[in-house]
PDB file as gemmi writes it, atoms N, CA and C in Angstrom:
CRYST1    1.000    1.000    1.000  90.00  90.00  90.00 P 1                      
ATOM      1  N   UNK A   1      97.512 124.174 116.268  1.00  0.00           N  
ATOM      2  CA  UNK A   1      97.506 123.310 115.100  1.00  0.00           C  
ATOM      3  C   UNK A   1      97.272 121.870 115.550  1.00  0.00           C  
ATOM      4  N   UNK A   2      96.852 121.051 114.638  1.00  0.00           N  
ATOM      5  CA  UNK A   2      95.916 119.660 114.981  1.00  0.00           C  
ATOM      6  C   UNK A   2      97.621 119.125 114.985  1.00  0.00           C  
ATOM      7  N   UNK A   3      97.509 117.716 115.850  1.00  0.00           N  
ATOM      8  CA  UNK A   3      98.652 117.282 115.611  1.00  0.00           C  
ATOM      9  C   UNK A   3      98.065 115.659 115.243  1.00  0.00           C  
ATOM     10  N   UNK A   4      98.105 115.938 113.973  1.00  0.00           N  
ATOM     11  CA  UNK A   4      97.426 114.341 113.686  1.00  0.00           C  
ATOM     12  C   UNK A   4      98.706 113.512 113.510  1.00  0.00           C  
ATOM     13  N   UNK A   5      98.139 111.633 114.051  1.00  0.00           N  
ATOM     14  CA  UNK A   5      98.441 110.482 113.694  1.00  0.00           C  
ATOM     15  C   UNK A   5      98.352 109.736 112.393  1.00  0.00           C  
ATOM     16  N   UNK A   6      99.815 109.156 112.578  1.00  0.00           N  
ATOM     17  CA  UNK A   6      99.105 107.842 110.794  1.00  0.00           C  
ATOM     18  C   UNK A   6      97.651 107.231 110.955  1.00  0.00           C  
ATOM     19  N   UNK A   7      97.370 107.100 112.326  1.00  0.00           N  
ATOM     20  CA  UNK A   7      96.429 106.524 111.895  1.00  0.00           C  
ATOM     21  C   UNK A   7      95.064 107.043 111.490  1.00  0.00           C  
ATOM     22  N   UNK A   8      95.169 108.518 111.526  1.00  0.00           N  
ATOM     23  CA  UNK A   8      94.142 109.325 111.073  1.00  0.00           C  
ATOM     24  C   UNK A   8      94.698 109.684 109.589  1.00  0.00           C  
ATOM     25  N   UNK A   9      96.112 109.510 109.145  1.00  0.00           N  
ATOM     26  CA  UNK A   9      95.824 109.373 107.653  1.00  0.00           C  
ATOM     27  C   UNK A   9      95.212 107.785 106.993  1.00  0.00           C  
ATOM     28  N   UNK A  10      95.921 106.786 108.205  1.00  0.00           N  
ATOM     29  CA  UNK A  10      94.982 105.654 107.666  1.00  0.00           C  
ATOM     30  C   UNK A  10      93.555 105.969 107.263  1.00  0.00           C  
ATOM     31  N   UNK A  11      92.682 106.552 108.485  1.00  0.00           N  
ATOM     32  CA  UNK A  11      91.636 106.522 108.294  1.00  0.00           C  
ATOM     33  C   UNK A  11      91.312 107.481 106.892  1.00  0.00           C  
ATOM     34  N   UNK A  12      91.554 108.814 106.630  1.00  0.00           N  
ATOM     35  CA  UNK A  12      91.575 109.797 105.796  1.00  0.00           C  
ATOM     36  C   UNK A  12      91.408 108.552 104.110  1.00  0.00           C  
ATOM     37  N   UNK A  13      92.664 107.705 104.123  1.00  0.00           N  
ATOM     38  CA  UNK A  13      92.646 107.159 103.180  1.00  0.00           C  
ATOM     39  C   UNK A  13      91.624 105.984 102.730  1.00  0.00           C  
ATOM     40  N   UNK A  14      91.370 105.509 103.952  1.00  0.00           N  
ATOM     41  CA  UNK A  14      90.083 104.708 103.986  1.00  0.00           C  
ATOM     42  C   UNK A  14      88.624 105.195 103.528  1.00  0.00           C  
ATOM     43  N   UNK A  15      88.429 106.473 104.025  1.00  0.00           N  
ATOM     44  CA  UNK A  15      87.082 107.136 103.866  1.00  0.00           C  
ATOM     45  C   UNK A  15      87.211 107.633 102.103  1.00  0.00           C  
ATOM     46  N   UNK A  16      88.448 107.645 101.702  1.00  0.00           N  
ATOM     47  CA  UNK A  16      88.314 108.164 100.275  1.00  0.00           C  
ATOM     48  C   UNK A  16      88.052 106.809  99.650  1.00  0.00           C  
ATOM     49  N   UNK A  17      88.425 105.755  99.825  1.00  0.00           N  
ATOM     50  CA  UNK A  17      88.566 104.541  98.981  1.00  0.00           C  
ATOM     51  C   UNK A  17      86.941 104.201  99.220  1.00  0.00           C  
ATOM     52  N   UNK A  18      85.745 104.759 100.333  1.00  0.00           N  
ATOM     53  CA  UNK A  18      84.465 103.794 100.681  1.00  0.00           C  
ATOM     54  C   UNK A  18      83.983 104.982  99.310  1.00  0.00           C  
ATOM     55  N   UNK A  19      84.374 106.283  99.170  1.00  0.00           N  
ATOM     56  CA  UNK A  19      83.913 107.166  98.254  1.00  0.00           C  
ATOM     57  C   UNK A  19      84.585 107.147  96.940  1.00  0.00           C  
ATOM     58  N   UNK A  20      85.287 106.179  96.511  1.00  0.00           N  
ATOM     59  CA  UNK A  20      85.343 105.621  95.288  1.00  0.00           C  
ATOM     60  C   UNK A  20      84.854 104.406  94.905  1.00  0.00           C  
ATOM     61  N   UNK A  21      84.188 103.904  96.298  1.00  0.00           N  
ATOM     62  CA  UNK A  21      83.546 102.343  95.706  1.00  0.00           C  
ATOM     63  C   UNK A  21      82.101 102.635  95.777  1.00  0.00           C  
ATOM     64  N   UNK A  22      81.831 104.137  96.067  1.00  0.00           N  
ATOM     65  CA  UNK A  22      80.572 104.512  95.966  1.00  0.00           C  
ATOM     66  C   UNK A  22      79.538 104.660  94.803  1.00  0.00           C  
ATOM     67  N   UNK A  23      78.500 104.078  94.743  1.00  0.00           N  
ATOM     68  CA  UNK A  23      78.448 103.416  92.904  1.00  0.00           C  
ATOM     69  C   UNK A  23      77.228 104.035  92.560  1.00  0.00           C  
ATOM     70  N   UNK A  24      76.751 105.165  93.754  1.00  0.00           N  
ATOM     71  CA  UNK A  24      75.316 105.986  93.536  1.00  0.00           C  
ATOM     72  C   UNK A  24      75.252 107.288  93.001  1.00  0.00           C  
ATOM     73  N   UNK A  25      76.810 107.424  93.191  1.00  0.00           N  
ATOM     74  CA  UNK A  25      77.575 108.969  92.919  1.00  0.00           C  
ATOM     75  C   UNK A  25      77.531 109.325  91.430  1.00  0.00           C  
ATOM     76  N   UNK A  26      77.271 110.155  90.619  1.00  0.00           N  
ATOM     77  CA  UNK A  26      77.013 110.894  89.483  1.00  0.00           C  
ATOM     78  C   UNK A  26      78.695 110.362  88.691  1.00  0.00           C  
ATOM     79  N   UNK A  27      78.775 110.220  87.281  1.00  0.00           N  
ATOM     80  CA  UNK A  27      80.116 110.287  86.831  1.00  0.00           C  
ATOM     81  C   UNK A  27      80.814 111.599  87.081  1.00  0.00           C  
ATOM     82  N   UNK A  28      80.242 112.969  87.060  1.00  0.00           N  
ATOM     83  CA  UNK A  28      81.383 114.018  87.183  1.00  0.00           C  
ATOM     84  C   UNK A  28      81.625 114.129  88.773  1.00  0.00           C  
ATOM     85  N   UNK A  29      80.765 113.146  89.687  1.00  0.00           N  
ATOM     86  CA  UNK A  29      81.313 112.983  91.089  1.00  0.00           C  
ATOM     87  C   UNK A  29      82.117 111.967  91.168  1.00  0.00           C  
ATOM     88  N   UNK A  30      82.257 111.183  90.641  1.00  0.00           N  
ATOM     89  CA  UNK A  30      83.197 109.805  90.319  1.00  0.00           C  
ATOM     90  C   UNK A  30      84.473 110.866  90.058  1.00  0.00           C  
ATOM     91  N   UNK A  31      84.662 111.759  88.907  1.00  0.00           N  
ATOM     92  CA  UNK A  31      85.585 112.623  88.555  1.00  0.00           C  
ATOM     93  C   UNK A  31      86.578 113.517  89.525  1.00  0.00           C  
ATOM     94  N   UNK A  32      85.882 113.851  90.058  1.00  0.00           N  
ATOM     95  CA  UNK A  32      85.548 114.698  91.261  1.00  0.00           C  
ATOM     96  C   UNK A  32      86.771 113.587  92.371  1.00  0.00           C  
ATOM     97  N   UNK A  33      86.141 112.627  92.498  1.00  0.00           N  
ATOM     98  CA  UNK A  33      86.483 111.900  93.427  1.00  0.00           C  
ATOM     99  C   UNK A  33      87.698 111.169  93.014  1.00  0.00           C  
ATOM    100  N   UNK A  34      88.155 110.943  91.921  1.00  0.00           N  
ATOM    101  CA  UNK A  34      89.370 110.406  91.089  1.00  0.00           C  
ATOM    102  C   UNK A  34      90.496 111.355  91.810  1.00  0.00           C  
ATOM    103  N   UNK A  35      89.905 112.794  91.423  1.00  0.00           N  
ATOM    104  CA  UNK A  35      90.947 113.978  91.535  1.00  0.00           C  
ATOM    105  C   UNK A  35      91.671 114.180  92.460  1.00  0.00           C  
ATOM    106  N   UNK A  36      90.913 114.273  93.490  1.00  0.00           N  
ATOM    107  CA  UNK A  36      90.892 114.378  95.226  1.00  0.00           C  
ATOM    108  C   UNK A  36      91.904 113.274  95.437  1.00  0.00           C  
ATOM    109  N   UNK A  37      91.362 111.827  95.326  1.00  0.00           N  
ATOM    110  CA  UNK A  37      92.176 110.987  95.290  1.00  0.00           C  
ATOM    111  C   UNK A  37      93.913 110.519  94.905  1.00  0.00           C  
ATOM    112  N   UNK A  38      93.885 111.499  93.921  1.00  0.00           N  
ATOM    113  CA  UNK A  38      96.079 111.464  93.400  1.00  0.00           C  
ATOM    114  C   UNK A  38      96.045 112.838  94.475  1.00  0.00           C  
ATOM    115  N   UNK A  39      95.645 114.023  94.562  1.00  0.00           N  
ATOM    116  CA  UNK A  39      95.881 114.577  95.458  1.00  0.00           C  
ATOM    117  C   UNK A  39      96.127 114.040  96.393  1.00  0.00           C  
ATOM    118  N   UNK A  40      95.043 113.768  97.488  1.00  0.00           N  
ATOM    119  CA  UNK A  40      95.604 112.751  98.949  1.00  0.00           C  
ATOM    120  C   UNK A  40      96.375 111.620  98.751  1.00  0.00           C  
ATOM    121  N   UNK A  41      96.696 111.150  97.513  1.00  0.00           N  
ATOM    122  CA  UNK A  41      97.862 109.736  97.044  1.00  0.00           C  
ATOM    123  C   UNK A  41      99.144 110.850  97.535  1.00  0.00           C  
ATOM    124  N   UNK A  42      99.663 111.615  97.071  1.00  0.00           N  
ATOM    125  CA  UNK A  42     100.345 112.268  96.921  1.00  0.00           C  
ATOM    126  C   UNK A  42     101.327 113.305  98.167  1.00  0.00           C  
ATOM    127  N   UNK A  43     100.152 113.985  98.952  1.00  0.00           N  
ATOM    128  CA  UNK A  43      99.986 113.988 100.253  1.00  0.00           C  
ATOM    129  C   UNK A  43     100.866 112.981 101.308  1.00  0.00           C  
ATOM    130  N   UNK A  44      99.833 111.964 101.317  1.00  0.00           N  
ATOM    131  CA  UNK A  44     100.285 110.764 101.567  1.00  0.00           C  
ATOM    132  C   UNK A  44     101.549 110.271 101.684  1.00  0.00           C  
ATOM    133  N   UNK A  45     101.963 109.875 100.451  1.00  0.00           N  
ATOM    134  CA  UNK A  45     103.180 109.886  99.983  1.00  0.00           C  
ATOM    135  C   UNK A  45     104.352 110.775 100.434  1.00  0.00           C  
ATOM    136  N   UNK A  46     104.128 111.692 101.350  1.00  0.00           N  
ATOM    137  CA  UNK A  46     104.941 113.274 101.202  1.00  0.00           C  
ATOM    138  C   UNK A  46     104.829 112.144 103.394  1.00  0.00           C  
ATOM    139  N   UNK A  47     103.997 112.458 103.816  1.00  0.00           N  
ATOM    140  CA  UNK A  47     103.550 112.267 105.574  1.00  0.00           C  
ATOM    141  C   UNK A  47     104.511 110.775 105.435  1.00  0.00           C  
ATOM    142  N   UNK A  48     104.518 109.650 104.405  1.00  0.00           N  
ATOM    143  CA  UNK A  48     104.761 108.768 105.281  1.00  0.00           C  
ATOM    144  C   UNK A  48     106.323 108.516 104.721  1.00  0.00           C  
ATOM    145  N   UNK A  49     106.719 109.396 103.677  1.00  0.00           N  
ATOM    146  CA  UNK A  49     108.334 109.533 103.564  1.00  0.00           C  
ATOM    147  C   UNK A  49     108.350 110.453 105.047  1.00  0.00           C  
ATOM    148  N   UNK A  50     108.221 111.124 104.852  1.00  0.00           N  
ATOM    149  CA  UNK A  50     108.375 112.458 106.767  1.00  0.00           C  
ATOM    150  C   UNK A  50     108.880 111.547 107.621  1.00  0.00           C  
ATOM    151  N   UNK A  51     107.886 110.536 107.879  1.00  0.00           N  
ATOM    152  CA  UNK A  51     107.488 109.345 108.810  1.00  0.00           C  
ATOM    153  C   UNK A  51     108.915 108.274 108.864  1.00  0.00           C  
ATOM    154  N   UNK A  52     108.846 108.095 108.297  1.00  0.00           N  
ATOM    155  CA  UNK A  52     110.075 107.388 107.444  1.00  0.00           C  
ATOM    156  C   UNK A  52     111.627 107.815 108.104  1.00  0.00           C  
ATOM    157  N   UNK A  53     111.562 108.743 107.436  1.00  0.00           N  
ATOM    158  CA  UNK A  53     112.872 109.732 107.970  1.00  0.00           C  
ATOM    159  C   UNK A  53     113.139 110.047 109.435  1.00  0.00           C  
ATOM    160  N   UNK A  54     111.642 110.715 110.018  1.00  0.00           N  
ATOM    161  CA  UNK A  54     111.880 110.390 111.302  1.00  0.00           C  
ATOM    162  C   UNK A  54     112.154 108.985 112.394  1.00  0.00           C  
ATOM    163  N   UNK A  55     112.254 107.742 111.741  1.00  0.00           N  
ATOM    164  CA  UNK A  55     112.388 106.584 112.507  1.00  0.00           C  
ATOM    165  C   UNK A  55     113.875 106.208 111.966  1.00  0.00           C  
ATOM    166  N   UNK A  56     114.062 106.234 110.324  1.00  0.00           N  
ATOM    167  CA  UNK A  56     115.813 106.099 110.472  1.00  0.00           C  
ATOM    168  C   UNK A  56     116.271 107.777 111.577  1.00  0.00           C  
ATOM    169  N   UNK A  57     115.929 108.544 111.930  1.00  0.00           N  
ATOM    170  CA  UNK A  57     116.621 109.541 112.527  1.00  0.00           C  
ATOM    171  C   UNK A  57     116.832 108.453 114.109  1.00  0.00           C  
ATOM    172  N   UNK A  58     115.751 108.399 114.526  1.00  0.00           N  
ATOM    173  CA  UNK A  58     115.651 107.536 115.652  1.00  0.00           C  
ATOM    174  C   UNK A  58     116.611 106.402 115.601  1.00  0.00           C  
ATOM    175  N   UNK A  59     116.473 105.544 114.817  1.00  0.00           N  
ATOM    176  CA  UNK A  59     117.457 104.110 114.822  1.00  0.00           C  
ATOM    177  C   UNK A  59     118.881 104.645 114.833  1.00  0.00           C  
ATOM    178  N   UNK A  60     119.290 105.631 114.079  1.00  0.00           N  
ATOM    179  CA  UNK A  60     120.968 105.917 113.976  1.00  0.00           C  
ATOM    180  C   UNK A  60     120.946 106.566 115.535  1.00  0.00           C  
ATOM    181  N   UNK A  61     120.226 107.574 115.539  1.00  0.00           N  
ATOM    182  CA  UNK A  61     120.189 108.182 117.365  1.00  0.00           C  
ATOM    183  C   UNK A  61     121.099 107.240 118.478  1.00  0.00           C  
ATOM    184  N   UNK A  62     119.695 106.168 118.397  1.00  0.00           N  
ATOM    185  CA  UNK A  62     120.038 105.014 119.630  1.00  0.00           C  
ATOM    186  C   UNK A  62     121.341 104.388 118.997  1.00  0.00           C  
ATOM    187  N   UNK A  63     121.223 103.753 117.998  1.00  0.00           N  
ATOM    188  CA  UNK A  63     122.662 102.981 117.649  1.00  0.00           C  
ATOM    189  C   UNK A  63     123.917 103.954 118.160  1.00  0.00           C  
ATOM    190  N   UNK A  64     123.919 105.562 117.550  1.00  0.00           N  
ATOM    191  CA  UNK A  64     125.192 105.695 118.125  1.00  0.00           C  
ATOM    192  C   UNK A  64     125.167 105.659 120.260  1.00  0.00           C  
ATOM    193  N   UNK A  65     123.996 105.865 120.218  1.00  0.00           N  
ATOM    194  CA  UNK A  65     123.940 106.069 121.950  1.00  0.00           C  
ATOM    195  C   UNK A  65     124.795 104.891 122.386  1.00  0.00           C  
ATOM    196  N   UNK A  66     124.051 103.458 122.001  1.00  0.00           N  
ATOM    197  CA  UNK A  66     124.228 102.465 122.399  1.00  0.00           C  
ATOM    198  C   UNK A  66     125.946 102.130 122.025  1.00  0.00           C  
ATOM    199  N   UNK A  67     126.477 102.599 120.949  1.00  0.00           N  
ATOM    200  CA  UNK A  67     127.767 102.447 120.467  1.00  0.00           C  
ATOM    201  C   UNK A  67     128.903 103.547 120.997  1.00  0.00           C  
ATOM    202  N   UNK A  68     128.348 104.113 121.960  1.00  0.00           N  
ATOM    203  CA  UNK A  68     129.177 104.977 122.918  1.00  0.00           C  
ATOM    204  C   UNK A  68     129.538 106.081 121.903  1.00  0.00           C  
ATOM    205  N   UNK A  69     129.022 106.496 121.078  1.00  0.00           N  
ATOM    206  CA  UNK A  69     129.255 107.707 120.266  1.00  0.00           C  
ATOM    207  C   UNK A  69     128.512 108.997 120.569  1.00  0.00           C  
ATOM    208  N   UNK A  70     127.258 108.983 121.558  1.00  0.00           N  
ATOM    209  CA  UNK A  70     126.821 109.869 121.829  1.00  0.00           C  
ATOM    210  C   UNK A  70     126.493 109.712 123.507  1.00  0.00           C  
ATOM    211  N   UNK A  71     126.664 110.423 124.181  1.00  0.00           N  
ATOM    212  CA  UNK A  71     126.334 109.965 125.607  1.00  0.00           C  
ATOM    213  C   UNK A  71     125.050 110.696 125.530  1.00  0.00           C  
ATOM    214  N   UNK A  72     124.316 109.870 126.738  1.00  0.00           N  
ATOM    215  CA  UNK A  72     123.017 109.788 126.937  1.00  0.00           C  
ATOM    216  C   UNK A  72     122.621 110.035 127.677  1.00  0.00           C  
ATOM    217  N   UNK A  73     123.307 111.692 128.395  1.00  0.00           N  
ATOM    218  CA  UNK A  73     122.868 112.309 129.556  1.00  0.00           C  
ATOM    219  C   UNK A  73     121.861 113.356 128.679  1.00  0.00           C  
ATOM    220  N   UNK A  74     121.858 113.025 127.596  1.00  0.00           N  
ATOM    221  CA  UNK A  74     120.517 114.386 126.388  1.00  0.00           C  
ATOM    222  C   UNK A  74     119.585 113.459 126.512  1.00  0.00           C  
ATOM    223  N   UNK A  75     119.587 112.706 127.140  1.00  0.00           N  
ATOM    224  CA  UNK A  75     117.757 111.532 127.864  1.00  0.00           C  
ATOM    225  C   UNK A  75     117.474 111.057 126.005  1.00  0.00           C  
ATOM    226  N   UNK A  76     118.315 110.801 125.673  1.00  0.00           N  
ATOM    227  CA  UNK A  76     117.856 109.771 124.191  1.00  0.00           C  
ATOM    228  C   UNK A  76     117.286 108.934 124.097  1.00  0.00           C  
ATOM    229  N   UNK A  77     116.032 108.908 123.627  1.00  0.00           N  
ATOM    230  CA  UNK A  77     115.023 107.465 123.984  1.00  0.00           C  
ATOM    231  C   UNK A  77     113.863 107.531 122.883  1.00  0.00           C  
ATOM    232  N   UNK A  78     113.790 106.321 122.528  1.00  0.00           N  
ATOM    233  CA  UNK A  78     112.786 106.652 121.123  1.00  0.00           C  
ATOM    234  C   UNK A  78     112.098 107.536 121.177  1.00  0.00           C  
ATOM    235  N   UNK A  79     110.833 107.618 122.646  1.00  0.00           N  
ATOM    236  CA  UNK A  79     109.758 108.344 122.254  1.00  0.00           C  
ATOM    237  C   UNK A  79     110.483 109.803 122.723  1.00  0.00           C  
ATOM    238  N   UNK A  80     111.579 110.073 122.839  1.00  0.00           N  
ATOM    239  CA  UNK A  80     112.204 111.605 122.787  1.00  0.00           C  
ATOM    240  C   UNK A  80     112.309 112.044 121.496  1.00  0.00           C  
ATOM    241  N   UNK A  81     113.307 111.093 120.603  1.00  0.00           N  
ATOM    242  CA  UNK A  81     113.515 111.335 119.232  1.00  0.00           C  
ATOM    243  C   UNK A  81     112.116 111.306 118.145  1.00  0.00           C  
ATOM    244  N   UNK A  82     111.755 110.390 119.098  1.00  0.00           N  
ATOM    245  CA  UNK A  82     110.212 110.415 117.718  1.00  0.00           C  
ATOM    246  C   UNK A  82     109.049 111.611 118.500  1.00  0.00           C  
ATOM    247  N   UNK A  83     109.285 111.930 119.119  1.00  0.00           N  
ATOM    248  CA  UNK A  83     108.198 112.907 120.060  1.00  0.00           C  
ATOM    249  C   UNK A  83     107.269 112.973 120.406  1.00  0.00           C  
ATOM    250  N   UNK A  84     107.049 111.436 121.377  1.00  0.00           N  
ATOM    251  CA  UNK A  84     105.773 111.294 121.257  1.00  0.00           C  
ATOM    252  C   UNK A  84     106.027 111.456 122.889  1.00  0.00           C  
ATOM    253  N   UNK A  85     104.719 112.039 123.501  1.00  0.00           N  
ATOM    254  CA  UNK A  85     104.627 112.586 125.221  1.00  0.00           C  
ATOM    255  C   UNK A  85     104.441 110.939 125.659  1.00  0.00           C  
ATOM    256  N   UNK A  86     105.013 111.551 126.978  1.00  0.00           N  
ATOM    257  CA  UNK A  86     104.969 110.007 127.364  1.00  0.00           C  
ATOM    258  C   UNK A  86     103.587 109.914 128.757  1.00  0.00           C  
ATOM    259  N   UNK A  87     103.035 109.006 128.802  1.00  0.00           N  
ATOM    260  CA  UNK A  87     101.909 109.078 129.982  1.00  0.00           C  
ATOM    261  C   UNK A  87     102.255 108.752 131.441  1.00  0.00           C  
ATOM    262  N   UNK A  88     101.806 109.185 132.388  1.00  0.00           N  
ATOM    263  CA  UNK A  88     102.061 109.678 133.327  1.00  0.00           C  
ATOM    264  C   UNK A  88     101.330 108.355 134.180  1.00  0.00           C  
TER     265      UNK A  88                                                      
END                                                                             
């Protein structure tokens, strides 16, 4: 499975907005393209609450680490909690 970035929903959302300012497109493609559009609004909306949730998960993480509530021999470290691989 793809493991996409915000910034490939950035982009996702970008390429829909150049195809609603597209002014050569037929009205039932304008339609067409309205539709699609609250769909991926919506979408959207769903990835960057996700997004969201996963960074307050992260901030309370470290706070209790740092507040001696969780010891930090479980290697607690943003890019653990947020899961991003780290480079070598």
């Amino acid at each position: 499975m793809a493991r996409n970035k915000i910034e490939d929903l950035k982009n996702h959302l970008f390429a829909q907005l150049e195809r609603l300012n597209d002014e050569t497109i037929s009205e039932e493609q304008m339609r067409s393209e309205i539709e699609k559009s609250k769909a991926i609004e919506g979408i959207a909306k769903q990835i960057i609450e996700t997004e969201r949730v996963t960074i307050d998960k992260a901030a309370l993480m470290l706070k209790a680490v740092n507040d001696g509530f969780i010891n930090n021999n479980i290697g607690c470290s943003v890019s653990n909690i947020l899961g991003i691989e780290q480079k070598s």
